[in-house]
MOPAC internal coordinates of N, CA, C and O (Angstrom, degrees):
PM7 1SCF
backbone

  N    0.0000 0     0.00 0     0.00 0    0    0    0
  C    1.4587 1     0.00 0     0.00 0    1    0    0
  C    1.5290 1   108.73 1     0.00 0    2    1    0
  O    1.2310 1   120.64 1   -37.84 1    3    2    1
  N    1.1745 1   116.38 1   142.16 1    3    2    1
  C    1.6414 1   128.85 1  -168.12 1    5    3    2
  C    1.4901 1   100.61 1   -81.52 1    6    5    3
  O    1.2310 1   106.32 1   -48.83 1    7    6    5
  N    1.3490 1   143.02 1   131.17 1    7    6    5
  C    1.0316 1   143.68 1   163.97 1    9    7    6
  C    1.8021 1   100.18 1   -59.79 1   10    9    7
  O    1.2310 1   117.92 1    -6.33 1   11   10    9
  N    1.5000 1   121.57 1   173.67 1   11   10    9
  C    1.1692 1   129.15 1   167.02 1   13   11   10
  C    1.5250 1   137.15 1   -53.21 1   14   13   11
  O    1.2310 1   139.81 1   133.06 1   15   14   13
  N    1.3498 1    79.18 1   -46.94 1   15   14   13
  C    2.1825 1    98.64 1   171.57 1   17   15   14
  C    1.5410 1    82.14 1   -74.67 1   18   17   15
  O    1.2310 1    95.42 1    51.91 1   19   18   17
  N    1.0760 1   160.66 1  -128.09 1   19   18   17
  C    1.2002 1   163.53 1  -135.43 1   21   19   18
  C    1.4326 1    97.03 1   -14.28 1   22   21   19
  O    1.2310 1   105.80 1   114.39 1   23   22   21
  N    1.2901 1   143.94 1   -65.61 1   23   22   21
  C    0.7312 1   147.84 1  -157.57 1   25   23   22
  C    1.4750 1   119.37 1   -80.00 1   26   25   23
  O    1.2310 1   122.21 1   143.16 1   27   26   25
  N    1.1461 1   113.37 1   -36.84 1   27   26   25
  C    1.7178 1   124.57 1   154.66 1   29   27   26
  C    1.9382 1   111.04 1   -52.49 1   30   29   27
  O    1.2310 1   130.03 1   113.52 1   31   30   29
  N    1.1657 1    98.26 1   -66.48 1   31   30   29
  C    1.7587 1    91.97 1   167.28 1   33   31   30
  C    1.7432 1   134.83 1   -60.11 1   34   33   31
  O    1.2310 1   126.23 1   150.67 1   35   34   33
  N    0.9144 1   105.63 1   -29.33 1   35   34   33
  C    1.1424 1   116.47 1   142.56 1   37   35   34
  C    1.3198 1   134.75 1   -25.82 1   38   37   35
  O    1.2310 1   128.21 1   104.74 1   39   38   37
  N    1.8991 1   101.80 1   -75.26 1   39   38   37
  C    1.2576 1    99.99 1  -176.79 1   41   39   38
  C    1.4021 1   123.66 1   -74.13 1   42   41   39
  O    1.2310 1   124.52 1   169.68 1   43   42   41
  N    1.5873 1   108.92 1   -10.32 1   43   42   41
  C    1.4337 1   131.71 1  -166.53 1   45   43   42
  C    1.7765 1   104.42 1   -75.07 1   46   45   43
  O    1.2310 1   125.19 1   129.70 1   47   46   45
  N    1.4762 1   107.64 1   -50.30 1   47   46   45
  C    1.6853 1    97.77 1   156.85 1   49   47   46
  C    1.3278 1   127.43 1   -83.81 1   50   49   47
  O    1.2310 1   123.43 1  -161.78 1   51   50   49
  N    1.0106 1   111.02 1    18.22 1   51   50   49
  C    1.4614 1   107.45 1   164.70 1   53   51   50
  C    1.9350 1   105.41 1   -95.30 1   54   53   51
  O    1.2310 1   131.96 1   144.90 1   55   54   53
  N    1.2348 1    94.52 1   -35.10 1   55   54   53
  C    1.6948 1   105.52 1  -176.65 1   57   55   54
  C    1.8543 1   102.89 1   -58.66 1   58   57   55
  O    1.2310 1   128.20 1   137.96 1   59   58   57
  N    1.6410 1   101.81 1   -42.04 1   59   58   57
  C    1.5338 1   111.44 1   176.53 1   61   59   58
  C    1.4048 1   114.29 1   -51.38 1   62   61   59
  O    1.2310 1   129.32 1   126.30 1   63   62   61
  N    1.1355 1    99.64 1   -53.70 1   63   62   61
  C    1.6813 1   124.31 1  -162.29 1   65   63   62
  C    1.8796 1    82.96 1   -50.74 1   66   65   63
  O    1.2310 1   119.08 1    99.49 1   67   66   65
  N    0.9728 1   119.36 1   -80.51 1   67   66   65
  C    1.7000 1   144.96 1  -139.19 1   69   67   66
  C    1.7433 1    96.16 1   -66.84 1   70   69   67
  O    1.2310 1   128.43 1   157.58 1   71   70   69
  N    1.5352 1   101.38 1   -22.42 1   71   70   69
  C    1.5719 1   103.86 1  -174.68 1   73   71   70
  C    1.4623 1   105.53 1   -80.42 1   74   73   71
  O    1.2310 1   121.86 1   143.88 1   75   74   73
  N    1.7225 1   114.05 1   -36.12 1   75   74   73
  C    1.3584 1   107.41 1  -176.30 1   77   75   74
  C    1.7038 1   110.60 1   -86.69 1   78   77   75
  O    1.2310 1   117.71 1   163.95 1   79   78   77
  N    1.5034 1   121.96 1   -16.05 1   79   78   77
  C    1.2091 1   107.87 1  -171.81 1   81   79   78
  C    2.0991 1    96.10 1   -77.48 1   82   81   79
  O    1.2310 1   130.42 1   143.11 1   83   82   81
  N    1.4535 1    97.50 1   -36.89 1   83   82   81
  C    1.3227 1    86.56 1   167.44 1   85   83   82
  C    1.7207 1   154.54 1   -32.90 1   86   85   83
  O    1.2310 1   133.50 1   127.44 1   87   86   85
  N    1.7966 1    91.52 1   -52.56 1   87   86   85
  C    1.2862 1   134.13 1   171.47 1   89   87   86
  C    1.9095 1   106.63 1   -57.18 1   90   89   87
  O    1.2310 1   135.54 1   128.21 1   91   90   89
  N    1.0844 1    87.54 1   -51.79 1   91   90   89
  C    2.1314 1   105.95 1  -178.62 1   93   91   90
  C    1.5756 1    97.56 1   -73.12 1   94   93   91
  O    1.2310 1   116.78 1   134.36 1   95   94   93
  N    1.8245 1   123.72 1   -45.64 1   95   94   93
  C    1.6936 1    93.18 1  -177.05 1   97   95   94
  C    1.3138 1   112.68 1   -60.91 1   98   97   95
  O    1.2310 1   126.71 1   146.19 1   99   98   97
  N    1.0784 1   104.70 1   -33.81 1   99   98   97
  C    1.5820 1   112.97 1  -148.76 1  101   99   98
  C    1.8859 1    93.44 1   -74.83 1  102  101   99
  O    1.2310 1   121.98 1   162.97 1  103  102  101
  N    1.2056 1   113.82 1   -17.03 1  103  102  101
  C    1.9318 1    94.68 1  -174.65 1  105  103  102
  C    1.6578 1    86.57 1   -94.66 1  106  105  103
  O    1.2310 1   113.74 1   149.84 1  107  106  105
  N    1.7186 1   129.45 1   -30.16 1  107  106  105
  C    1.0568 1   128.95 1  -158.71 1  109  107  106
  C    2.0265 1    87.65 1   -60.28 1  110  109  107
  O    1.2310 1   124.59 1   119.52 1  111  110  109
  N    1.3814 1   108.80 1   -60.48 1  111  110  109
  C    1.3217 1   119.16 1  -167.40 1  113  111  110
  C    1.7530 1   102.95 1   -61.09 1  114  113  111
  O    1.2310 1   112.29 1   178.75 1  115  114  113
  N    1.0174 1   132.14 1    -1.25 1  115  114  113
  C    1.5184 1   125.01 1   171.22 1  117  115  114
  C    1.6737 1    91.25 1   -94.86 1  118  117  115
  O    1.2310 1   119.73 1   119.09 1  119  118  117
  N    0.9587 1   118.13 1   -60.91 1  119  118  117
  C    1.3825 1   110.40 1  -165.20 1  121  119  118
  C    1.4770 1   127.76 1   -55.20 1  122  121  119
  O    1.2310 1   131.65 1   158.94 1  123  122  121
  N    1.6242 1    95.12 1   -21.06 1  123  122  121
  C    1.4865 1    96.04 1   171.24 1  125  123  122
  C    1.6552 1   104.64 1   -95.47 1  126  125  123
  O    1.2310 1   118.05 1  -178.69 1  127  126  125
  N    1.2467 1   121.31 1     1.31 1  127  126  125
  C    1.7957 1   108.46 1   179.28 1  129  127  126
  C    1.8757 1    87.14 1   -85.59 1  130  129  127
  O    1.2310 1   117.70 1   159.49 1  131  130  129
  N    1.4674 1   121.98 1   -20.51 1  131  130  129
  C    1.3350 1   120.19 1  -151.61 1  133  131  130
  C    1.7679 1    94.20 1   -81.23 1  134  133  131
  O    1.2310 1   116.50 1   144.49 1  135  134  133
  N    1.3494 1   124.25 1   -35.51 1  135  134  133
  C    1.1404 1   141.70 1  -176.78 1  137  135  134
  C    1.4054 1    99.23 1   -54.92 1  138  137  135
  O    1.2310 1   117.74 1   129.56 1  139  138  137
  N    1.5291 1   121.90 1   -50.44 1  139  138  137
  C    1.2733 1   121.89 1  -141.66 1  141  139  138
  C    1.1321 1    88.34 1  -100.42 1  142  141  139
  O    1.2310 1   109.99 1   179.97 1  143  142  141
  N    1.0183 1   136.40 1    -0.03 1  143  142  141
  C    1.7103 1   127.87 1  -178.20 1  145  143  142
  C    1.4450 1   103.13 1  -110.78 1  146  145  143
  O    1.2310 1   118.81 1   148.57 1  147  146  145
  N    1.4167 1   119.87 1   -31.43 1  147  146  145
  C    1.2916 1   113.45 1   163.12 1  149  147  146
  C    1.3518 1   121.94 1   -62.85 1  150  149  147
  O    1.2310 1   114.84 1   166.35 1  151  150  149
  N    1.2990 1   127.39 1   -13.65 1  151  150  149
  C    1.0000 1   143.78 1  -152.17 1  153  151  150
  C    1.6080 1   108.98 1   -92.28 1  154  153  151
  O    1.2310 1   132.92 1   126.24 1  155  154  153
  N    1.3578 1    92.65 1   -53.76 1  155  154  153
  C    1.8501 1   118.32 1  -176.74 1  157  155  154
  C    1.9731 1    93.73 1  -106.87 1  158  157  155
  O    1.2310 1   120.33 1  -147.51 1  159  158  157
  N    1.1584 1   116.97 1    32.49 1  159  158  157
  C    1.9711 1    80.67 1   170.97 1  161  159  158
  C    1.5697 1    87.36 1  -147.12 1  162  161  159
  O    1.2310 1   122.03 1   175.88 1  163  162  161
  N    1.4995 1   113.72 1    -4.12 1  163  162  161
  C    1.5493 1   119.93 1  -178.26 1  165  163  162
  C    1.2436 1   110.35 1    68.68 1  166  165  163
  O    1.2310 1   121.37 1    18.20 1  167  166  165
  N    1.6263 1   114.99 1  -161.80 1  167  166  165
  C    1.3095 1   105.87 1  -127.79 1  169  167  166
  C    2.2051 1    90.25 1  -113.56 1  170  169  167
  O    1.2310 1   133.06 1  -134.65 1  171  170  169
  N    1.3111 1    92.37 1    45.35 1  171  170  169
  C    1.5544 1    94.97 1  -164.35 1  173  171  170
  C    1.6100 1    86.84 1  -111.24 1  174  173  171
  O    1.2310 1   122.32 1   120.36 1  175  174  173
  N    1.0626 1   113.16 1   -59.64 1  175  174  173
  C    1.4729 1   106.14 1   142.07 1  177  175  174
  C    1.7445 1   161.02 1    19.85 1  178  177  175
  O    1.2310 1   142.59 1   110.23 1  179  178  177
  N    1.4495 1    73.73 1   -69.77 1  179  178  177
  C    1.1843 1   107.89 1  -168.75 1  181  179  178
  C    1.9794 1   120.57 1   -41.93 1  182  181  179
  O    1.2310 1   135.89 1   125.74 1  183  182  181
  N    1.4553 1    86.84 1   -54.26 1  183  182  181
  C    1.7987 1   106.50 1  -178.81 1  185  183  182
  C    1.4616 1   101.53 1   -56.57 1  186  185  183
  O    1.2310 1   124.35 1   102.23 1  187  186  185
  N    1.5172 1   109.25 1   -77.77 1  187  186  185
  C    1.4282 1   128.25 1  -162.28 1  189  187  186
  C    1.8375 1    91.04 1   -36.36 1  190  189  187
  O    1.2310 1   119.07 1   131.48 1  191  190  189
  N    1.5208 1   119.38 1   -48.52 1  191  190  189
  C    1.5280 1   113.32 1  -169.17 1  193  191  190
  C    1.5570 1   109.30 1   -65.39 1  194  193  191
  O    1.2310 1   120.73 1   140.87 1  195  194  193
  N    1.6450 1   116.21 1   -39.13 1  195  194  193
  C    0.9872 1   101.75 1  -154.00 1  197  195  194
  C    1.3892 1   106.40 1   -91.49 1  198  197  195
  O    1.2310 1   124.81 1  -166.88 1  199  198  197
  N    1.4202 1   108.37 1    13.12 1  199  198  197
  C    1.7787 1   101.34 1   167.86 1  201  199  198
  C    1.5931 1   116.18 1  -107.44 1  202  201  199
  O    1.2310 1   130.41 1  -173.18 1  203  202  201
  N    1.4743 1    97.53 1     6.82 1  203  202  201
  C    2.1435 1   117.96 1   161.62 1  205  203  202
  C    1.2694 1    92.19 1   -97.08 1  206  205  203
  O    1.2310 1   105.14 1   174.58 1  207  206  205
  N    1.4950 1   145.11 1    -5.42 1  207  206  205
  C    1.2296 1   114.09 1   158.86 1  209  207  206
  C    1.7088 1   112.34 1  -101.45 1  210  209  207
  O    1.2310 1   129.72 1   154.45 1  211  210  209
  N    1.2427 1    98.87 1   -25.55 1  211  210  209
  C    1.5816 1    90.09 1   156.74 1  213  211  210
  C    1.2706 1   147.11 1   -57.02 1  214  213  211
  O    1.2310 1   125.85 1   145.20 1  215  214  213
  N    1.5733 1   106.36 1   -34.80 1  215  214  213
  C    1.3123 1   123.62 1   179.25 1  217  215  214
  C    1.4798 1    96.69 1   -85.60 1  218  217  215
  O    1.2310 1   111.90 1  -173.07 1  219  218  217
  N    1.3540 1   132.87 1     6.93 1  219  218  217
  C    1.4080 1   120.09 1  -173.54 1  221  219  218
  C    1.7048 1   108.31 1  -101.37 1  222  221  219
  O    1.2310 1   132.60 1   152.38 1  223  222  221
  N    1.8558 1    93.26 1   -27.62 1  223  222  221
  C    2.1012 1   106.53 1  -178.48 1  225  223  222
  C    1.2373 1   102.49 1   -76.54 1  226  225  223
  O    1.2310 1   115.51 1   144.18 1  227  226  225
  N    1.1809 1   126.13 1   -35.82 1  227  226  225
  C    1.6226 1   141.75 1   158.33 1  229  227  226
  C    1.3208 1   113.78 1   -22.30 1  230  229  227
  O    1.2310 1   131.41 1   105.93 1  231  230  229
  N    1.3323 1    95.58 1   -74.07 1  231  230  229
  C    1.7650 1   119.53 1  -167.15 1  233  231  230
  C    1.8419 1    94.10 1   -72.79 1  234  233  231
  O    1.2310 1   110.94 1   132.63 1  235  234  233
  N    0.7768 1   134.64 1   -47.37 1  235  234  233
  C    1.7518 1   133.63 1  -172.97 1  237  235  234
  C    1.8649 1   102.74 1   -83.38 1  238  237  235
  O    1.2310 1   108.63 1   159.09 1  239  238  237
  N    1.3251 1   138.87 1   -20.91 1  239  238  237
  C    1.4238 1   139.80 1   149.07 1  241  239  238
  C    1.3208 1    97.35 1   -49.81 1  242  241  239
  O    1.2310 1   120.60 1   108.91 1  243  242  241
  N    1.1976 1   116.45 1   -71.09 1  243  242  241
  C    1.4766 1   123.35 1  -171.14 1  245  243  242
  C    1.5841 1   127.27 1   -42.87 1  246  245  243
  O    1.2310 1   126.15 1   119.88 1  247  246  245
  N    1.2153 1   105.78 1   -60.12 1  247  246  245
  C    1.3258 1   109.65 1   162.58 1  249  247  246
  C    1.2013 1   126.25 1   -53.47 1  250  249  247
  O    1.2310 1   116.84 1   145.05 1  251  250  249
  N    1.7282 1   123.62 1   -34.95 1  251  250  249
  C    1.5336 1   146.42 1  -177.04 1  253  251  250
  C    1.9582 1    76.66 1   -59.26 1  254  253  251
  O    1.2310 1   116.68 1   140.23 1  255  254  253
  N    0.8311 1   123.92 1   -39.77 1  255  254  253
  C    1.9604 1   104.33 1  -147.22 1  257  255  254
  C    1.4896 1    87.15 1   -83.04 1  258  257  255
  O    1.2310 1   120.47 1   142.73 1  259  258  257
  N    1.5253 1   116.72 1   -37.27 1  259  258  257
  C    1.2611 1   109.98 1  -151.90 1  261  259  258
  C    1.6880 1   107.24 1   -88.22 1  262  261  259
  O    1.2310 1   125.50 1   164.66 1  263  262  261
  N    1.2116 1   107.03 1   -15.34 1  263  262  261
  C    1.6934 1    94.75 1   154.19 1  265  263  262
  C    1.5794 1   109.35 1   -79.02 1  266  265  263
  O    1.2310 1   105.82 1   142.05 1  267  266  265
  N    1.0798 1   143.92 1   -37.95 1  267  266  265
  C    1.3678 1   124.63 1   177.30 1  269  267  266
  C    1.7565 1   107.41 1   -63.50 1  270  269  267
  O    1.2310 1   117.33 1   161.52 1  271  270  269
  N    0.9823 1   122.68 1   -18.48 1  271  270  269
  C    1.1249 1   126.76 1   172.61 1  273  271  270
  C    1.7408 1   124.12 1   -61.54 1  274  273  271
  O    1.2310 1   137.45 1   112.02 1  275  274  273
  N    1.5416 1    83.81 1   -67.98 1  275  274  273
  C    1.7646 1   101.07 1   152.50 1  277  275  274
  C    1.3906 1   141.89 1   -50.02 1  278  277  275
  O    1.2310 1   133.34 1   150.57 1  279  278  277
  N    1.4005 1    91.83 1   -29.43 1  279  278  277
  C    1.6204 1   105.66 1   155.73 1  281  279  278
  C    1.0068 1   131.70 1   -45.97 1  282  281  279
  O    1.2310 1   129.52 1   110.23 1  283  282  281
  N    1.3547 1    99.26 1   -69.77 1  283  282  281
  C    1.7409 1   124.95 1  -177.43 1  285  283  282
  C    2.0994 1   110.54 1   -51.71 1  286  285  283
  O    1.2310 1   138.35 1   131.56 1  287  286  285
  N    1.5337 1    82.03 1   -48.44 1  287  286  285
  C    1.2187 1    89.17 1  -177.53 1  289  287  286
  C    1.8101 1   127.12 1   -50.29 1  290  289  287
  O    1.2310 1   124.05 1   139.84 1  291  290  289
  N    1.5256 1   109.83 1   -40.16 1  291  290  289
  C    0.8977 1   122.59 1  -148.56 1  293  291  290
  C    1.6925 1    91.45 1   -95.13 1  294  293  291
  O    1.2310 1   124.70 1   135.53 1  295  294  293
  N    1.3936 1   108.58 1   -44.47 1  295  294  293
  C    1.5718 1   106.98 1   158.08 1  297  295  294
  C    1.2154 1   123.03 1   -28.20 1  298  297  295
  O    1.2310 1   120.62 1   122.61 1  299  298  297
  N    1.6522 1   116.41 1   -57.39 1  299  298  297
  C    1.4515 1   110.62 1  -169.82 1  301  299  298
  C    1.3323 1   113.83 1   -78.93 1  302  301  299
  O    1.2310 1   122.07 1   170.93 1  303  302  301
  N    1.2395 1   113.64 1    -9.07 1  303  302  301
  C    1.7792 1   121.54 1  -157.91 1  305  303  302
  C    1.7465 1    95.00 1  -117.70 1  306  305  303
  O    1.2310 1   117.42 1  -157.61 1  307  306  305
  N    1.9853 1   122.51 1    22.39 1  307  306  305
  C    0.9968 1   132.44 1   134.78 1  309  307  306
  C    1.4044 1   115.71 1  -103.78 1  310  309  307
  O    1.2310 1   111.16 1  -166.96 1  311  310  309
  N    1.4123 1   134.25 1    13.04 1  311  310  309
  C    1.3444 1   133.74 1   168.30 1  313  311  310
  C    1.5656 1    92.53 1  -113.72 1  314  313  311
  O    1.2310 1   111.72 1   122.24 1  315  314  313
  N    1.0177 1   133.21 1   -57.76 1  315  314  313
  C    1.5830 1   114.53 1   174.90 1  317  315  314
  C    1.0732 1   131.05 1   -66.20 1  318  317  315
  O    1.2310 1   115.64 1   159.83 1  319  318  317
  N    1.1580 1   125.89 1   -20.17 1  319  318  317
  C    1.9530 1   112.77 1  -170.61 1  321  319  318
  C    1.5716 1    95.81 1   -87.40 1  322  321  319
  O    1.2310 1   122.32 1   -10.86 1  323  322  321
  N    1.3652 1   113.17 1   169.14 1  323  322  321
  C    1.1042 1   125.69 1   161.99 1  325  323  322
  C    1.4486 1   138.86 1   -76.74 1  326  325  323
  O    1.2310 1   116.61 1   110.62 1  327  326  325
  N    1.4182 1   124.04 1   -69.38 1  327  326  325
  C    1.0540 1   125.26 1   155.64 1  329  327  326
  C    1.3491 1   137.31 1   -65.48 1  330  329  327
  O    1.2310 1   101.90 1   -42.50 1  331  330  329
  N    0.9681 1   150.67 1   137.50 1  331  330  329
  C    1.7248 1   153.47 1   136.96 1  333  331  330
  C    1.3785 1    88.80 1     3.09 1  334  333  331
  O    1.2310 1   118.41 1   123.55 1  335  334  333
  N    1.3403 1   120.64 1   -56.45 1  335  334  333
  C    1.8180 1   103.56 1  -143.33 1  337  335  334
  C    1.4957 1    95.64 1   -98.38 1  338  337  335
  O    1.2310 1   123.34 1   172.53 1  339  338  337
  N    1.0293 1   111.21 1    -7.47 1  339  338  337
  C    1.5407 1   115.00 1   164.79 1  341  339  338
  C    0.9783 1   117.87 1   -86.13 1  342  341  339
  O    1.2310 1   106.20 1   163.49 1  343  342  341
  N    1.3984 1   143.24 1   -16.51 1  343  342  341
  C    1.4299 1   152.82 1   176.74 1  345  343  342
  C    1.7504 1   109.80 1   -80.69 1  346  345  343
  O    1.2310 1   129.02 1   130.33 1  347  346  345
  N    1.9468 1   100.22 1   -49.67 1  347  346  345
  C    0.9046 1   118.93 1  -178.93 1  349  347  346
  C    2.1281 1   115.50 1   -50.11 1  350  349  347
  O    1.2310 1   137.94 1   126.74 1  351  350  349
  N    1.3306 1    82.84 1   -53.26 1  351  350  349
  C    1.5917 1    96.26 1   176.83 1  353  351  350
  C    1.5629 1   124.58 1   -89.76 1  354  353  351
  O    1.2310 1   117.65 1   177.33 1  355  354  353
  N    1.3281 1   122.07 1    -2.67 1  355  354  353
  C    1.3496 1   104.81 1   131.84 1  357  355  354
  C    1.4998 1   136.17 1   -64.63 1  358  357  355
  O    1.2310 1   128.43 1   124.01 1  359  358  357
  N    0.9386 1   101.37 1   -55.99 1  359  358  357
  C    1.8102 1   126.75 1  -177.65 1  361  359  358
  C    1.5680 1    88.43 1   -44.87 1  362  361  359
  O    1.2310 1   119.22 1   118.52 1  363  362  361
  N    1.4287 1   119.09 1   -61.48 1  363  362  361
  C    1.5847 1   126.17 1  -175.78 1  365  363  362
  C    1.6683 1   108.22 1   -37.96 1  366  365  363
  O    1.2310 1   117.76 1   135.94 1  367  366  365
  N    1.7047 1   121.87 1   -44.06 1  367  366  365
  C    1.1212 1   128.13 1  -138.99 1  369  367  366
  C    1.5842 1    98.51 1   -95.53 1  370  369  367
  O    1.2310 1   120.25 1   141.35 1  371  370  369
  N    1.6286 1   117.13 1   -38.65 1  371  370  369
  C    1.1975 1   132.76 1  -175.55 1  373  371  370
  C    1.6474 1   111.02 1   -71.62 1  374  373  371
  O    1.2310 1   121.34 1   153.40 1  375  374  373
  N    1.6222 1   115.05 1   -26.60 1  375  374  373
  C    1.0444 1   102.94 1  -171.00 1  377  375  374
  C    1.8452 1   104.60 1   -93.51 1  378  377  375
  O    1.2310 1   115.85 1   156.81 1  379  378  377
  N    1.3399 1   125.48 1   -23.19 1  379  378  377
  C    0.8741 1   148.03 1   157.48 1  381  379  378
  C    1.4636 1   120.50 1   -51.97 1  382  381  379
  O    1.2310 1   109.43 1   121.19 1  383  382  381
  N    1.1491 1   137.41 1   -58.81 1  383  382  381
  C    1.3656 1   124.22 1   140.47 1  385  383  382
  C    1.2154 1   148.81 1   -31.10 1  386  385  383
  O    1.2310 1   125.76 1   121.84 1  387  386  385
  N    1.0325 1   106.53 1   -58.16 1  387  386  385
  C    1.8563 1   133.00 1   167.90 1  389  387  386
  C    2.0341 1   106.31 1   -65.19 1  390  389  387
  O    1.2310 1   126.99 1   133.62 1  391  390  389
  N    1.5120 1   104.16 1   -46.38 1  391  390  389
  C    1.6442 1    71.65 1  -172.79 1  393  391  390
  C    1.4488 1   101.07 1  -116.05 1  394  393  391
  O    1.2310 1   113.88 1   143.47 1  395  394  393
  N    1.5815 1   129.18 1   -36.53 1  395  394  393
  C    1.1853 1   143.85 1   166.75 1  397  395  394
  C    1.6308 1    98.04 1    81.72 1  398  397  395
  O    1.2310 1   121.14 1  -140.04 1  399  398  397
  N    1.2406 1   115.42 1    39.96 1  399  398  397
  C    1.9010 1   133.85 1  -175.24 1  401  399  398
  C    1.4428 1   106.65 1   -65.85 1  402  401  399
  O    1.2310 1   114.12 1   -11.83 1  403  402  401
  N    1.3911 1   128.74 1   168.17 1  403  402  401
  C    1.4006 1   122.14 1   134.38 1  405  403  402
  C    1.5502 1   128.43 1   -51.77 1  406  405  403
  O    1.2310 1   129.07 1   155.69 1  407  406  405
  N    1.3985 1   100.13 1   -24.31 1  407  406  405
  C    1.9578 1   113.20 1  -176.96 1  409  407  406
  C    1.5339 1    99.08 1   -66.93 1  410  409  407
  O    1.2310 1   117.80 1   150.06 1  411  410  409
  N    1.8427 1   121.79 1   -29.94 1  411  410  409
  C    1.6186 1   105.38 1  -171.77 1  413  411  410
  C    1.4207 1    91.21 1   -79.32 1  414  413  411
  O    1.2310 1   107.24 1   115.96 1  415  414  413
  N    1.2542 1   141.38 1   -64.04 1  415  414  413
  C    0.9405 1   143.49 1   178.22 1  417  415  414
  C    1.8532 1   109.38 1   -17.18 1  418  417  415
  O    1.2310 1   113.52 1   124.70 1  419  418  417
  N    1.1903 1   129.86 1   -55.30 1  419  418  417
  C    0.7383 1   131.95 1  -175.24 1  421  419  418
  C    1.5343 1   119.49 1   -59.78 1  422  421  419
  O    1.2310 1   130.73 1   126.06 1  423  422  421
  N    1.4625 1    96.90 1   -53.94 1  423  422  421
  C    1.4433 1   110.64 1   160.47 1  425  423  422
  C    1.7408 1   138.44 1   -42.03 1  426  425  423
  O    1.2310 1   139.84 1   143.38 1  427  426  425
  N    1.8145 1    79.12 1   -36.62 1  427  426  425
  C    2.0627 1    73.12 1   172.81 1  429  427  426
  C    1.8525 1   104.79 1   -77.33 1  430  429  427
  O    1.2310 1   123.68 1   128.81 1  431  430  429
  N    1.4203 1   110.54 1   -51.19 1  431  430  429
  C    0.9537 1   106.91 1   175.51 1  433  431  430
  C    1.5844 1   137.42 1   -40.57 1  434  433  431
  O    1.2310 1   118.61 1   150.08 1  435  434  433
  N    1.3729 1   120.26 1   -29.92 1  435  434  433
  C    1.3843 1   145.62 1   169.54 1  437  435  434
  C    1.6455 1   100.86 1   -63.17 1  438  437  435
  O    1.2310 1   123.64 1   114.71 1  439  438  437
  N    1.5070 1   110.62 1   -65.29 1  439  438  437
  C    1.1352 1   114.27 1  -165.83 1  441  439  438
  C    1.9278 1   115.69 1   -70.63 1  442  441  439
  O    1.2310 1   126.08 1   160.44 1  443  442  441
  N    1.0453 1   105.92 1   -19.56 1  443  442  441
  C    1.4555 1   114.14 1  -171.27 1  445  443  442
  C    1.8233 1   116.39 1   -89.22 1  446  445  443
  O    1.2310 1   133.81 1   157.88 1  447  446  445
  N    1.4051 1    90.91 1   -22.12 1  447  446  445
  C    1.4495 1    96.91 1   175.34 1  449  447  446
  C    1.8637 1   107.18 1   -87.47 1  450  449  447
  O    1.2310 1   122.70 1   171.62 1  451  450  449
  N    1.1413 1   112.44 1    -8.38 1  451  450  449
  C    1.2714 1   120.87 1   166.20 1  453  451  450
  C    1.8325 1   122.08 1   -81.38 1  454  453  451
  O    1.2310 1   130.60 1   173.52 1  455  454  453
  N    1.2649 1    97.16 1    -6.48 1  455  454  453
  C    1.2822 1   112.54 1  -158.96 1  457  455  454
  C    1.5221 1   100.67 1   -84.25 1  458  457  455
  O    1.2310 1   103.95 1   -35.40 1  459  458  457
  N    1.7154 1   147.17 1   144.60 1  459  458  457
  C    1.3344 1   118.91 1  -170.81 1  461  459  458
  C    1.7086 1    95.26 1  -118.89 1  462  461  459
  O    1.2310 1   120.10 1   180.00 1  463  462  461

């Protein structure tokens, strides 16, 4: 049986996990509407799309840093805070800010039902 902290971290990479596969459909699924419009609107097109697919590797680099970012963060701000529920609700606040996903969502919910 998983103790509680086990089970709080846990759900916390799973919340990670779900944020980046998220992050990846969603540029995978632009790039293929970007295909299909290049496809059918010709090659007049072309620019205006290919700087929405630029701004899209941009936007998914970006995010790539800011979970390693969030990582780090949340690491250190489980050696400093005091309580669980203080650890819990930073970590809650940073990920919630920064991506505002269905995965944070998931996360408070995960984490709160753990809460006694």
């Amino acid at each position: 049986m998983l103790t509680l902290q086990q089970q709080r971290k846990r759900m916390y990479k799973v919340g990670y996990i779900f944020s980046l596969i998220s992050i990846i459909a969603l540029t995978f699924v632009s790039l293929i509407i970007l295909i299909f419009a290049v496809v059918t609107l010709g090659h007049t097109a072309v620019v205006a799309l290919g700087l929405t697919v630029l701004f899209k590797i941009i936007f998914l680099l970006v995010f790539i840093v800011l979970y390693i970012i969030l990582f780090i963060n949340i690491k250190r701000a489980y050696v400093q805070c005091g309580t669980d529920k203080e650890k819990d609700h930073l970590a809650l606040g940073i990920v919630c800010v920064l991506f505002m996903t269905p995965s944070a969502i998931f996360i408070l919910i995960a984490t709160s039902m753990f809460h006694e």
